[in-house]
Every structure is written in C-alpha cells, then in structure tokens.
MDTraj code that builds the backbone (N, CA, C; nanometers):
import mdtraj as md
import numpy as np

residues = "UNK UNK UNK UNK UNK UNK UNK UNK UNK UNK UNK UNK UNK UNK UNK UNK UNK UNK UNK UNK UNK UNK UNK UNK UNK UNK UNK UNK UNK UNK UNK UNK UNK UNK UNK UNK UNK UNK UNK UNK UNK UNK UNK UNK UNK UNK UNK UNK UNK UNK UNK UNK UNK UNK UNK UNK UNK UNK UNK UNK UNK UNK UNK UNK UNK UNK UNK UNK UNK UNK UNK UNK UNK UNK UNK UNK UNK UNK UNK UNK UNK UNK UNK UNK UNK UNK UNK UNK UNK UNK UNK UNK UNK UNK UNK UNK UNK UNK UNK UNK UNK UNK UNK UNK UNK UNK UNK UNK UNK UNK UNK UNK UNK UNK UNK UNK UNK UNK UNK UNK UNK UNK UNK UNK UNK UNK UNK UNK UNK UNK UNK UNK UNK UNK UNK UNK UNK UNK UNK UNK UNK UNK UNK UNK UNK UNK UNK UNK UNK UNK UNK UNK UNK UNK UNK UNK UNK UNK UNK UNK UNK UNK UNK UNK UNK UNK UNK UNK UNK UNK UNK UNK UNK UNK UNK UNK UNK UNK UNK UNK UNK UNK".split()
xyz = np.array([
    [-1.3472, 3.1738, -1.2404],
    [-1.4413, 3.0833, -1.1771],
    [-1.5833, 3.1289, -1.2107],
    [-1.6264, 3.0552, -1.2735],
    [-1.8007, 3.0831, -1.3354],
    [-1.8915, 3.0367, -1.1795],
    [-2.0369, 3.0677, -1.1638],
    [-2.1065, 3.0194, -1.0826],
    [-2.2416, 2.9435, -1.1611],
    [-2.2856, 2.8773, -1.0347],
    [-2.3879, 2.7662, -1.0554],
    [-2.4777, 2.7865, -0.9608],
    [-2.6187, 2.7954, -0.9893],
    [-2.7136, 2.7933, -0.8943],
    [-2.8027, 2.6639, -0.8844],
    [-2.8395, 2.6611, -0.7235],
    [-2.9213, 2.5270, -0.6437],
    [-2.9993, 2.5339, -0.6974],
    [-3.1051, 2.4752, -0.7448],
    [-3.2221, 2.4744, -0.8596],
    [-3.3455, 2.4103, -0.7690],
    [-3.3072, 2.3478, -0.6642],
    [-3.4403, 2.2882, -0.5941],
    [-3.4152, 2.2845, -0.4144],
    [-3.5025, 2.2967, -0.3612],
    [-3.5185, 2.2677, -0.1866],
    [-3.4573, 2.3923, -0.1229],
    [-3.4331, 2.3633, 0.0229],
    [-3.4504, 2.4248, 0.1197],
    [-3.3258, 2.5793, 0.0299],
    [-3.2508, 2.5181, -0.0370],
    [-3.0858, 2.6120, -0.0689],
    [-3.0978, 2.6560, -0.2121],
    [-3.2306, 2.6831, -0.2337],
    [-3.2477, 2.6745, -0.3928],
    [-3.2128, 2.8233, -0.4416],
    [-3.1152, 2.8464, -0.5592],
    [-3.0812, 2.9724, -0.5553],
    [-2.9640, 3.0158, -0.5025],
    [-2.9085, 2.9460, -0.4318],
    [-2.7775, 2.9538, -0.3909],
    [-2.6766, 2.9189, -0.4431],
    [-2.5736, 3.0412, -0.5029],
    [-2.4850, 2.9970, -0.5873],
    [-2.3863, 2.9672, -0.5264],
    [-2.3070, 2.8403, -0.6079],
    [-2.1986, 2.8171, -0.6527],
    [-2.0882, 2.8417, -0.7063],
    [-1.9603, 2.8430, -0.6653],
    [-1.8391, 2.8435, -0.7186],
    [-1.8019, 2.6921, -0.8353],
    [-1.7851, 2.7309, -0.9251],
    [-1.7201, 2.6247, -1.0263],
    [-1.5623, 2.6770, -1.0812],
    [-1.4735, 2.5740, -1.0708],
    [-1.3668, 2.6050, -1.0887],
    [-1.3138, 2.5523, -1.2215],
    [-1.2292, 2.6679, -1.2158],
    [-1.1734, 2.7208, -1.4380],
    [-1.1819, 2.5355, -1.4689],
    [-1.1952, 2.5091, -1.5521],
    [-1.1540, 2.4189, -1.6216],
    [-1.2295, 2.2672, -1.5784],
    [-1.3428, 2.3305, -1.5245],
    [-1.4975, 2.1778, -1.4601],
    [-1.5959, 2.2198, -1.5783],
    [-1.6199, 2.1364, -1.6368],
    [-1.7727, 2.0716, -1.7005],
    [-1.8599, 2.0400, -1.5871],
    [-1.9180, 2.1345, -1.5736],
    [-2.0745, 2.0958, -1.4695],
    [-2.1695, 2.0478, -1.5226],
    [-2.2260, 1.9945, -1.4649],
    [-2.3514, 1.9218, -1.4976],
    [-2.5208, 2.0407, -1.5575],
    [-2.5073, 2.0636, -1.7094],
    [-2.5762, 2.1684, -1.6970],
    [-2.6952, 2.1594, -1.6130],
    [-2.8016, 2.2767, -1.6278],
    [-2.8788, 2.3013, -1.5288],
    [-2.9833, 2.2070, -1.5473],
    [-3.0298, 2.1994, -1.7237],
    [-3.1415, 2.0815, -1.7745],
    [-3.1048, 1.9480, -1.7303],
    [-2.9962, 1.9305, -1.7419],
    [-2.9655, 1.7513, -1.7082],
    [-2.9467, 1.7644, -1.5243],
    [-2.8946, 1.8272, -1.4512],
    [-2.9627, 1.8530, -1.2843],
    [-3.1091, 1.8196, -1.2553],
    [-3.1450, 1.8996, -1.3622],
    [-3.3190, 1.9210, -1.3589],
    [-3.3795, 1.7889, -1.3859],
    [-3.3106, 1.7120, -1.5034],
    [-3.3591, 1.6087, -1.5141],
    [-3.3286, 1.4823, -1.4148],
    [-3.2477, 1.4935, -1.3955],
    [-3.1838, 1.3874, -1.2983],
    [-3.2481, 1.4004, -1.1606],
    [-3.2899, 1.5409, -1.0599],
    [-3.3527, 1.5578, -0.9716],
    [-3.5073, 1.5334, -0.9733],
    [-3.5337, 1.5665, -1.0901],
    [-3.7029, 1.4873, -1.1335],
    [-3.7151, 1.3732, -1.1640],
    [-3.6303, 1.3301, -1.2073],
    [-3.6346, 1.1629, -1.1968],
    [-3.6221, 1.1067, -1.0590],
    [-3.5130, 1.1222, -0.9875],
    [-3.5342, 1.0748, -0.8797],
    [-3.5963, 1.1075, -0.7748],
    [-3.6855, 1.2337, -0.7679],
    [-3.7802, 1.2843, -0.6925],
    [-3.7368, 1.2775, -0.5552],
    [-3.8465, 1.2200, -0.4604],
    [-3.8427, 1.1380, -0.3237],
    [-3.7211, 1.1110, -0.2825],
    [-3.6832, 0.9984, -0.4073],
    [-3.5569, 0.8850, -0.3793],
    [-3.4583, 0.9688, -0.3257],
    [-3.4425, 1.0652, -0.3127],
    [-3.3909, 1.1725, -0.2420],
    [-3.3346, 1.1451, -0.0885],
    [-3.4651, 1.1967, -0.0187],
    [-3.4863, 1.1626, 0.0480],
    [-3.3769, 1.1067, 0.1926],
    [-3.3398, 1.1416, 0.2521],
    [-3.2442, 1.1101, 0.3962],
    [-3.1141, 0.9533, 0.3529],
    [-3.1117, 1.0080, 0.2145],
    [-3.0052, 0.9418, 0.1202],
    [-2.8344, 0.9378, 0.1799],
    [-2.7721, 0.8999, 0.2037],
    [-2.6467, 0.9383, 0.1735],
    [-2.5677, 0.9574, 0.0556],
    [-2.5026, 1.0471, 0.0185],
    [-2.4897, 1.0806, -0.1324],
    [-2.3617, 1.0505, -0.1369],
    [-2.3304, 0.9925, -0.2387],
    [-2.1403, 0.9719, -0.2709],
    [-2.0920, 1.0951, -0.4074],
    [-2.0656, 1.1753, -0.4164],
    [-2.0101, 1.2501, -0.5319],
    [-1.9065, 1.2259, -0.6088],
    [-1.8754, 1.1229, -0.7391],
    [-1.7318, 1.1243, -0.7642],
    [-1.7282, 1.2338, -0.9017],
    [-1.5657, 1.2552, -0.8866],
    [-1.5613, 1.3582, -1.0325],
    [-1.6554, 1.4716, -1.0045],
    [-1.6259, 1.5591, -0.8533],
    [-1.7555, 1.5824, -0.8268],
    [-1.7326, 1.7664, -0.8695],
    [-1.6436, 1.8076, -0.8851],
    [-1.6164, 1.9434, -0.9736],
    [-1.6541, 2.0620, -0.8448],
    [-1.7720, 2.1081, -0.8615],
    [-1.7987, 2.1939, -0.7579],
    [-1.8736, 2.1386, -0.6825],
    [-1.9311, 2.0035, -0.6690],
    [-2.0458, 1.9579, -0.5916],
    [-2.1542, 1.9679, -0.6103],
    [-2.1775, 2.0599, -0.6935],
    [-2.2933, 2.1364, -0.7369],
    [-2.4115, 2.0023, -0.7284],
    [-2.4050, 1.8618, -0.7695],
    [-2.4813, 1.7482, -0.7783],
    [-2.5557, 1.6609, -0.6052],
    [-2.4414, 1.7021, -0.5502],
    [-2.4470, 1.6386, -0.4201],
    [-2.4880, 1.7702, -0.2753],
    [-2.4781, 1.8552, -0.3569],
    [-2.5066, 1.9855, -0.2510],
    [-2.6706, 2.0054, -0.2792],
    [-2.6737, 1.9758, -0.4509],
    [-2.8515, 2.0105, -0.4848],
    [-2.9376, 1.8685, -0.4055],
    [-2.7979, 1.7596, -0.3413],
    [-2.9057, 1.6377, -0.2956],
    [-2.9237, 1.6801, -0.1761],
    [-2.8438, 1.7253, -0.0934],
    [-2.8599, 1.7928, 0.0088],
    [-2.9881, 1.9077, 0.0432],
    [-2.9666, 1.9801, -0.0233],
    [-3.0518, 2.0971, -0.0755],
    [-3.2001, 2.0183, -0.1123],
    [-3.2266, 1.9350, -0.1181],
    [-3.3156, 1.8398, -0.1600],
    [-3.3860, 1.7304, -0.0478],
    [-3.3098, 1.7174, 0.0593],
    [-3.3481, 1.6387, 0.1790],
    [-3.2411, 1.5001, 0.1988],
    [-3.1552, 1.4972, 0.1196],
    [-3.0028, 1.3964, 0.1208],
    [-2.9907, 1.4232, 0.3052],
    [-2.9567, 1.3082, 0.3356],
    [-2.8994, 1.3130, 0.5032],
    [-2.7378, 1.3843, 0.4943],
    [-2.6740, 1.2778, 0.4024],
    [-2.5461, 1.3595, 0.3830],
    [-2.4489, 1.3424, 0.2429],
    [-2.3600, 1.4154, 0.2737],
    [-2.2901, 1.3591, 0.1214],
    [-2.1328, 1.3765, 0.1404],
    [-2.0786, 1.3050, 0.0392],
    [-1.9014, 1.3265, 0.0053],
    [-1.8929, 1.3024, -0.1107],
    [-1.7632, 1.4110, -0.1259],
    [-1.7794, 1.4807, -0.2338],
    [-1.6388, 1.4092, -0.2998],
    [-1.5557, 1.3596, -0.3633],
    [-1.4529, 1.3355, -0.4025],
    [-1.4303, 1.4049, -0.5421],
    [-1.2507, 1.4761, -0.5670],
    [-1.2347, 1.5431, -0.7012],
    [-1.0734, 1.4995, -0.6538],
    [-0.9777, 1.4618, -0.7856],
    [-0.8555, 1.4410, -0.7301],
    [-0.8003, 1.6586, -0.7702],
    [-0.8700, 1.7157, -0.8091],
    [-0.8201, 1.8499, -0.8805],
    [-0.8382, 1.9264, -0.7012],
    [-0.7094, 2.0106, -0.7054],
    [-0.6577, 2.0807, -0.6136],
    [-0.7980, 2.1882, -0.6037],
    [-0.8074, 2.2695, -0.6910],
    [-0.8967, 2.3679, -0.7393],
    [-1.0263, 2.3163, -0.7383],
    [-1.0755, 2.2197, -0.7458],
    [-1.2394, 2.1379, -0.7144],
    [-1.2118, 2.1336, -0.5706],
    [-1.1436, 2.0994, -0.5412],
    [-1.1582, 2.0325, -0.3793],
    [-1.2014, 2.2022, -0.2509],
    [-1.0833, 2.3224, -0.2912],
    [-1.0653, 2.3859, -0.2561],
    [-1.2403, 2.4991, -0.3019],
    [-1.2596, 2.4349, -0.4106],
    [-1.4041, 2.5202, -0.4690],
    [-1.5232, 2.4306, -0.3818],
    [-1.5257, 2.3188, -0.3218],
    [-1.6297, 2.2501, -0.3023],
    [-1.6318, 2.2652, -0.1445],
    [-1.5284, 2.3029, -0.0974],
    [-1.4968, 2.3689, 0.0484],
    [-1.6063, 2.4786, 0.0594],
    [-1.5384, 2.5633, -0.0059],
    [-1.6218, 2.6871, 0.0027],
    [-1.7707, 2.6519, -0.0179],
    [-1.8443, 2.5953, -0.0954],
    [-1.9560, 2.5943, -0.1137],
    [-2.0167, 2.5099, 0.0014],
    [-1.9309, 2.4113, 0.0330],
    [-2.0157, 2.3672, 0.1504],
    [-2.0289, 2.4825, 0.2874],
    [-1.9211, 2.5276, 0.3041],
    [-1.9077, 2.6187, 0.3940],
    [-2.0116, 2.7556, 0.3855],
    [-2.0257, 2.7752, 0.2105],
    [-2.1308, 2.8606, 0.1719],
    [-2.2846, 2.8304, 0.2045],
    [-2.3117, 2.6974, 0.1820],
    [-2.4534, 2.6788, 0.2180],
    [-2.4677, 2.6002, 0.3635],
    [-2.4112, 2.6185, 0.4477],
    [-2.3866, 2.5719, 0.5716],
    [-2.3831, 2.4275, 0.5817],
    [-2.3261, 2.3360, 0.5317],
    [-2.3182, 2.1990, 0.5141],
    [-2.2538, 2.1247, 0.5909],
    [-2.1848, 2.1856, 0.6557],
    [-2.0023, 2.1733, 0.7150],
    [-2.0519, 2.0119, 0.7708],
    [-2.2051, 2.0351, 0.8656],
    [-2.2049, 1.8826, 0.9401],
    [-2.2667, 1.7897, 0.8709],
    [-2.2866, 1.8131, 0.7336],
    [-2.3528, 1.7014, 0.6776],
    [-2.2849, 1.6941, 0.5521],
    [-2.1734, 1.7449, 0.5244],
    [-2.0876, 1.7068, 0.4026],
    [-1.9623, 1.6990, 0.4143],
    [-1.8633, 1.6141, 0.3739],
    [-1.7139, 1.5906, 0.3559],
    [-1.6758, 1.5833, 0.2451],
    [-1.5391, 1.6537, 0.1658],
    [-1.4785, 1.6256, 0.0798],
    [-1.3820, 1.5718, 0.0953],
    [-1.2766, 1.4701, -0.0516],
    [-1.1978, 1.4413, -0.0092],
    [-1.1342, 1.4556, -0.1216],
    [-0.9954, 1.5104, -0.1440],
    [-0.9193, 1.5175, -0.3178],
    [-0.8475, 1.3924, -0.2832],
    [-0.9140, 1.3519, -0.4021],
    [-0.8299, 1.1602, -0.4512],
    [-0.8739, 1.1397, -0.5866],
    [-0.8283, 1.0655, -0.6342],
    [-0.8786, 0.9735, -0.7514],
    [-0.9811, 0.8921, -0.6805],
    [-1.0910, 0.8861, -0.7877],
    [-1.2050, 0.8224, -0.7473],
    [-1.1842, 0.6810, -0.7659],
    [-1.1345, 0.6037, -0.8426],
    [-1.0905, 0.4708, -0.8027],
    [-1.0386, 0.4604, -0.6916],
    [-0.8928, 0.4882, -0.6396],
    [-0.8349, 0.4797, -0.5197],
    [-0.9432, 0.5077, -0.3851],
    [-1.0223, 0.6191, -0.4188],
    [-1.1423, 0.6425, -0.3488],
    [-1.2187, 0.5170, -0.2869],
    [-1.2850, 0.4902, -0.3884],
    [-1.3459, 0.3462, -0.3773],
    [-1.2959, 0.2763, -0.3114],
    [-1.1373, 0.2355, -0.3647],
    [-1.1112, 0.1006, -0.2934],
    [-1.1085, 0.1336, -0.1654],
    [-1.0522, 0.2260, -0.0939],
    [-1.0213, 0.2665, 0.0674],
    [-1.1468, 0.2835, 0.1283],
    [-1.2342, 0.2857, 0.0824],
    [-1.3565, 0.3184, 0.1645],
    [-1.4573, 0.2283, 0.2425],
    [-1.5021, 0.2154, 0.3138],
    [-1.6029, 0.0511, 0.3347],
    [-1.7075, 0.1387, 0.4060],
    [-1.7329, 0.2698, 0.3361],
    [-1.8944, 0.2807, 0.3498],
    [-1.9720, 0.2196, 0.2368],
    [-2.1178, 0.2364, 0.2696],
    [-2.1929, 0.2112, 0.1562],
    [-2.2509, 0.3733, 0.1405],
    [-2.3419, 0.3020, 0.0090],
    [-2.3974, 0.4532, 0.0010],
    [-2.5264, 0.4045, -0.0990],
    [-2.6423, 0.5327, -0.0476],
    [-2.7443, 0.4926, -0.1176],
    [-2.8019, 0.5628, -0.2600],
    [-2.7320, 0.6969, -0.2917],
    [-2.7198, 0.7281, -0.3709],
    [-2.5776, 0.7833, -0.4031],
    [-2.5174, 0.7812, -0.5627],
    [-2.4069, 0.7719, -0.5980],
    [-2.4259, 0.8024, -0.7407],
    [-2.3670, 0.9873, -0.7349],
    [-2.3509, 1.0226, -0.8420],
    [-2.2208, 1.0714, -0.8932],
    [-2.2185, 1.0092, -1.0369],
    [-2.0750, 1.0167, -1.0822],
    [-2.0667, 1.0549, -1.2307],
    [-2.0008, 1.1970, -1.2620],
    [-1.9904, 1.2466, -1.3688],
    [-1.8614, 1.2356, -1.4327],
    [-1.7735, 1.1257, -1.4644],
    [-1.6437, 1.1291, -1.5081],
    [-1.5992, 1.2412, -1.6410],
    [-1.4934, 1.2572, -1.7101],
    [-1.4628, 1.3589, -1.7814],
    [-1.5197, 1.2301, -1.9076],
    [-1.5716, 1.3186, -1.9908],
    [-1.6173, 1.2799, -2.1155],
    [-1.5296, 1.1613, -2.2387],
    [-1.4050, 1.1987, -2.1893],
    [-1.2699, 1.1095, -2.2626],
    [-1.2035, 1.0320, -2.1504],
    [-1.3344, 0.9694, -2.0189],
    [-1.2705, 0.8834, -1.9315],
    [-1.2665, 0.7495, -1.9692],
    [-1.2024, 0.6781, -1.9522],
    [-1.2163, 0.5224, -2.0233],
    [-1.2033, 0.3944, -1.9573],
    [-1.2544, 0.4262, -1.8024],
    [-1.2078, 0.2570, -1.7623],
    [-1.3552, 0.3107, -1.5937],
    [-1.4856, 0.2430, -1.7452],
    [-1.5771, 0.2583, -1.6923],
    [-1.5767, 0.1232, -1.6369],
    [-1.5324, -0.0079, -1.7118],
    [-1.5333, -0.1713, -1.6483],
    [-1.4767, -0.1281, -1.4644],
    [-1.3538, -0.0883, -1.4367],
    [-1.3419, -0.0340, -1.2892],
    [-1.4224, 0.0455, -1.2497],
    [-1.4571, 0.1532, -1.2805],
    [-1.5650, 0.2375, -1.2224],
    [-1.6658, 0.1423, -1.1680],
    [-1.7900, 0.1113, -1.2662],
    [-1.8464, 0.0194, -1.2007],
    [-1.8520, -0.0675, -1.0994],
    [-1.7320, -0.1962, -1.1579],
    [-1.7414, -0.2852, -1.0353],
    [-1.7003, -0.2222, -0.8680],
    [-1.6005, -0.1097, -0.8671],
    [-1.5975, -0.0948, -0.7315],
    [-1.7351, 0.0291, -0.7753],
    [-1.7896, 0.0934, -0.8078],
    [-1.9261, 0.1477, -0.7664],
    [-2.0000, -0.0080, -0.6818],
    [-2.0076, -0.1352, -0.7329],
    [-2.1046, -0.2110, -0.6795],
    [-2.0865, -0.2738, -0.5778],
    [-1.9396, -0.2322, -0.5300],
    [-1.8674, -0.2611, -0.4072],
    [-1.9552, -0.1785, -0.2616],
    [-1.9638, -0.0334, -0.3133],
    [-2.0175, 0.0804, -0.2144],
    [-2.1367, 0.1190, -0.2241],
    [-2.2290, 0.0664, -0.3669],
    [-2.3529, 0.1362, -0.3253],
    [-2.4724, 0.0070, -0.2682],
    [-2.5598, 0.0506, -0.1558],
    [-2.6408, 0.0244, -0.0737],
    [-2.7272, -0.1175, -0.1432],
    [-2.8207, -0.2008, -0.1373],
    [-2.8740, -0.2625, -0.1538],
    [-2.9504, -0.2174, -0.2384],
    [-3.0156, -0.1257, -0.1618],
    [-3.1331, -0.0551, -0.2098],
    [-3.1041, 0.0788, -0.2756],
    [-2.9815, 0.0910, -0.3198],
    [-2.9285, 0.2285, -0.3349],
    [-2.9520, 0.2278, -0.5212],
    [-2.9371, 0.3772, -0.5580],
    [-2.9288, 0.4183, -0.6950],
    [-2.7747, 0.5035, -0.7276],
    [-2.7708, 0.4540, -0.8496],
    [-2.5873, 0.5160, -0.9523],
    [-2.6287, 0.5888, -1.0246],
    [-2.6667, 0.6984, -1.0514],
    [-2.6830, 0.7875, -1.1528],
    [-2.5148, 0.8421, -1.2015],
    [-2.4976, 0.7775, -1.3214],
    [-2.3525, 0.7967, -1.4288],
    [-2.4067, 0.8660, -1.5383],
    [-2.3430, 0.9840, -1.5442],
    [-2.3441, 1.0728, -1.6565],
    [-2.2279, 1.0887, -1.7159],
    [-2.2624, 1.0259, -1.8960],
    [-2.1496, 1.0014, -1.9966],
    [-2.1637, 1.0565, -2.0887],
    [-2.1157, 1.0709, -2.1792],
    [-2.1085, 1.1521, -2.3089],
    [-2.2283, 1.0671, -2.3429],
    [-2.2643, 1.1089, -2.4933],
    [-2.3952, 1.0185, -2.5404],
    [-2.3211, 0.9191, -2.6213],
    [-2.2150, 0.9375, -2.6778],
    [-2.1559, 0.8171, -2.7843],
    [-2.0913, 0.6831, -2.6532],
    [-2.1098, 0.7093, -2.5795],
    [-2.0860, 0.6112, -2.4403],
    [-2.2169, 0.4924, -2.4509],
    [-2.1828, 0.3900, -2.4568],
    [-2.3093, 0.2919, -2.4577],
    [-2.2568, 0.1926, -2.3388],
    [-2.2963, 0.1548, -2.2448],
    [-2.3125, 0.0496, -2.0896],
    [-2.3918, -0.0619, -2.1338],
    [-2.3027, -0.1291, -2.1031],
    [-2.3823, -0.2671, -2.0543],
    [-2.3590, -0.3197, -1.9088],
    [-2.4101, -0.2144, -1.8219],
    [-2.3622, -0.2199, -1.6696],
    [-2.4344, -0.4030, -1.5989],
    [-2.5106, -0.4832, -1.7167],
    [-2.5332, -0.6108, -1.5918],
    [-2.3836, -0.7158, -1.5985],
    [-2.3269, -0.6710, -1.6905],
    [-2.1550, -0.7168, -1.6398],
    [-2.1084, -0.7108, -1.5032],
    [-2.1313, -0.6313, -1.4338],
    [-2.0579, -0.5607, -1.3143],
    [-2.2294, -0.5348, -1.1847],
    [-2.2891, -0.6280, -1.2317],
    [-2.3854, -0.6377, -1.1366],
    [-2.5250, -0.4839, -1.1043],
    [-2.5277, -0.4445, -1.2007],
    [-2.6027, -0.3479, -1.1984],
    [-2.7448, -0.3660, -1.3371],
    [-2.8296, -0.3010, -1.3233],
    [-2.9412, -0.2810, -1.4224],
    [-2.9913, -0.1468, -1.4433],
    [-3.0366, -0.1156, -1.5764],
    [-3.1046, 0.0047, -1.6305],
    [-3.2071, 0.0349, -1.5926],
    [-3.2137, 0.1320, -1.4549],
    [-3.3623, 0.1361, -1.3843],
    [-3.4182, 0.2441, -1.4906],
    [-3.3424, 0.3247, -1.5305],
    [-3.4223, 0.4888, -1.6336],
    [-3.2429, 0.4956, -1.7128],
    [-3.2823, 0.5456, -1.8222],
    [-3.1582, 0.6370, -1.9000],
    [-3.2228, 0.7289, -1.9557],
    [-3.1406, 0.8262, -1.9635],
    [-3.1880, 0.9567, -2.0479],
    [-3.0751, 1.0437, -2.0994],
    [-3.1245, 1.1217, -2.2296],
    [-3.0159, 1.1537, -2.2846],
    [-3.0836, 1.3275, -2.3078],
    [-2.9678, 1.3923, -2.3303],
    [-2.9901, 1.5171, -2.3631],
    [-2.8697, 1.5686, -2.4088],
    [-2.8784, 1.6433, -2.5218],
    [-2.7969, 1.6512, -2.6070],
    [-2.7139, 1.5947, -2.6497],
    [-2.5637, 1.6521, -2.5442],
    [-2.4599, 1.5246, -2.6130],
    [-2.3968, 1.4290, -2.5256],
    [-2.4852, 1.4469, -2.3927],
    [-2.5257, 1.3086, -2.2311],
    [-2.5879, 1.2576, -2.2323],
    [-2.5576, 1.1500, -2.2396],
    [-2.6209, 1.0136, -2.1533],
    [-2.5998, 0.9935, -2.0321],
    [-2.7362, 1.0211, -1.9327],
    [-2.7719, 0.9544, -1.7998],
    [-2.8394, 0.8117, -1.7780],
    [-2.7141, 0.7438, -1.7097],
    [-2.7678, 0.6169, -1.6758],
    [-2.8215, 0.5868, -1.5135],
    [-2.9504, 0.5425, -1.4570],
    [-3.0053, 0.5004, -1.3710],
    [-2.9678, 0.3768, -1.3174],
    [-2.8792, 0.3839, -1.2406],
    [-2.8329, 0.2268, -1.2603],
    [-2.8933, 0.1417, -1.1149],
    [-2.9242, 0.0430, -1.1029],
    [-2.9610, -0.0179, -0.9702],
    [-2.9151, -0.1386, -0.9617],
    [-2.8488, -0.2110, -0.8099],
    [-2.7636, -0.3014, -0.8159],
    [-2.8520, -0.4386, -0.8867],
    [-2.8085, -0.5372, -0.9119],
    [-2.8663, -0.6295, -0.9773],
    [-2.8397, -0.7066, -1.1088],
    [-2.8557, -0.7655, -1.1430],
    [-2.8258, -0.7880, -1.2681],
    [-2.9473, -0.7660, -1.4184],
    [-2.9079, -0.7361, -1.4864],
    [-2.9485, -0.6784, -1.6437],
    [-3.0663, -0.8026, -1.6398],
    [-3.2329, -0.7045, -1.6683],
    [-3.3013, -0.7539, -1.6879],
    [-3.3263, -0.7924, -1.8481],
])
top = md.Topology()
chain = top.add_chain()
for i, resn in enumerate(residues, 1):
    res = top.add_residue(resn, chain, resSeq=i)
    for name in ("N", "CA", "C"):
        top.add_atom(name, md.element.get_by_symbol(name[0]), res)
traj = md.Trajectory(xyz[None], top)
C-alpha cells in the first residue's frame, strides 16, 4: 500500500492509504482540478465514484466540501477509504459504500453538487456513466471526469456541457455542467 498526501485546507499533509493495485489521481492533476474549481468547493456535497482511496473527495473535504461519499466496488478501496476517513476525522461528514458505480447511481435519489469520477482508463460505457451522472448531479452542480487523454466526450448527448477541460499528460479532465452543449 503506497501513500498519498492532502495537498490543500484545513487536512493538508495528511497522508493517505492507497491500495495495491489503484491509479490515483496524481498530485499535478489534484492540483489542477482543486485550482480550477477553487471556491466552487465550498459547503459542496461531494459524490466520489471509482473513488480508490478517496484521496479526491477527502482533499474536497479538506477544502471546505460539507460532505462526501465515496463509492469503489474493490474490497481493498473500500476497506482503505475507511481508514482514511477515520484517519482524518471525517467519520460525520463522509460515507462509503463498495458497489459498482452504475448500480450506485441507479439506487440513489440524492443529488449532488459536486461529482468526481475517475473510472479505470480501459472503462467503456461512458454513454451510462453520464446519463445516470445527470440523473444525481444538482442543478447548479459540477462533474469533474477524469479519462485517459485518447478519450474524446461529447457529453451534450446526455445533457451536460464543457464548462473547462484540461489535459496533462496522458488525462483528460472534463468540467462538465448540466445543460446542453453550447
């Protein structure tokens, strides 16, 4: 189990457990993704899918997020994202849950105002992802989807638009906001 450190707010510096066999979100694309959305931060509710160690939804927390859930269907994520919440005292403002993040979706009838989702790089049924993403996130809410870079979206299919994308190295981060493709 490698570790990961909080990079911003009140928990910054506080490492992480990542478990054998998670692609985390390196530290530059965190960095970038938390500077992009700055503020938008902010008393958020965070949805985590594919969420590995949490490391994404703990730094929103760590950041001023009201709360977050964390979903990983992997025995070993779920059991690693425990601990870390338990590590940075989260217990009342974070829940995990091991599922498949589709099945996730459908059972759920919260919303959410921010919703970050890092699927595995050789995932392929982004057309579902999406539409139930536009099922759960907020009006006013933001999707930050991080894909390989050879991944190209045309998310106003499924009711969403390109608020920011950004790429770094061999990721593509998409900004997505509900709506349709301007």
């Amino acid at each position: 189990m490698s570790l990961l450190k909080i990079s911003g707010g009140e928990r910054k510096g506080f490492k992480l457990k990542v478990p054998r066999g998670t692609k985390p979100t390196s530290s530059f694309m965190r960095k970038v993704i938390f500077d992009t959305l700055g503020n938008l931060v902010l008393k958020r509710r965070v949805l985590e899918l594919f969420a590995g160690s949490g490391a994404l939804s703990l730094e929103a927390l760590s950041r001023g997020a009201s709360s977050a859930v964390m979903v990983d269907i992997s025995r070993a994520a779920f059991l690693a994202i425990k601990d870390n919440i338990r590590h940075l005292g989260y217990g009342d403002r974070a829940r995990v849950f091991r599922s498949d993040a589709i099945r996730f979706l459908r059972n759920i009838d919260e919303r959410f105002d921010l919703i970050l989702a890092d699927p595995p790089y050789d995932y392929g049924d982004y057309q579902t992802l999406l539409k139930e993403l536009r099922r759960v996130v907020s009006s006013e809410g933001i999707v930050v989807l991080e894909v390989s870079s050879r991944v190209e979206l045309s998310p106003g299919r499924w009711g969403f638009r390109i608020w920011k994308e950004k790429k770094g190295g061999d990721t593509r981060i998409y900004f997505l906001l509900p709506g349709d493709e301007e």
